[in-house]
N, C-alpha and C positions, 0 to 999 in steps of 0.2 A: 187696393187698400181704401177703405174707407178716410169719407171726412174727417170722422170721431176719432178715430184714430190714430189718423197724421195731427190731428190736433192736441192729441194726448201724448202721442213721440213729440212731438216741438215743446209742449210744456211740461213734462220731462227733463230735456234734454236744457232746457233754460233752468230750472228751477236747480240742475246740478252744474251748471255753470256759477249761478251765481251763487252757490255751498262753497264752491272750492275757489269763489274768491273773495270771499269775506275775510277771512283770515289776512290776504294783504293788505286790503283796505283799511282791516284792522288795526295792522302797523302803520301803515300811511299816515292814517289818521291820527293815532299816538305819538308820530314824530314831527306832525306837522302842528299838532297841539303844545308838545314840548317847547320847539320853536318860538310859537306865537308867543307862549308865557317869558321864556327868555328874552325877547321884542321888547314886551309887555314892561318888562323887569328894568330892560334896558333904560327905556324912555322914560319910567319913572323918576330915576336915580340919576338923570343930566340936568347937568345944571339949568341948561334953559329948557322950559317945559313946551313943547310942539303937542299942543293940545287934540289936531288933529290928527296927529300921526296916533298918539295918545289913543283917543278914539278908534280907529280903525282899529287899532290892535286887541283890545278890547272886543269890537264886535268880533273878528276872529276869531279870538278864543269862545267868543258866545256859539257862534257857530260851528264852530268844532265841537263842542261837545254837545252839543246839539247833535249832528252825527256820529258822535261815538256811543251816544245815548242810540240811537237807533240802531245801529250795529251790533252793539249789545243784546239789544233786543229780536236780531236777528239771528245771531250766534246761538241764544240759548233756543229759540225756536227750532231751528237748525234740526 
């Protein structure tokens, strides 16, 4: 077998790995986003405000959806 395509079997064979796992990611990422907002929600509504917890949580969810925005964008490519 050729270079060309054993190189075409492997990118093949990756490109349908990662089809069939987008979709978990997808939920991963939707519950780990849920989460962070719950965190998020938490630490606003305490009485004493832990500004840096505050913060983290925050970027969290920045970054989650951050990847769910690209996921998205993978799914419909898909």
């Amino acid at each position: 077998m050729s270079n060309a395509a054993t190189l075409e079997r492997w990118r093949a064979a990756v490109s349908q790995a990662a089809q069939q796992s987008l979709p978990a990611r997808w939920r991963t990422t939707l519950m780990a986003l849920e989460a962070a907002r719950g965190e998020h929600r938490r630490l606003r509504a305490a009485s004493v405000t832990d500004v840096r917890a505050l913060r983290k949580a925050a970027q969290r969810i920045h970054d989650l959806e951050q990847l769910r925005a690209v996921l998205a964008r993978e799914v419909i490519a898909g």
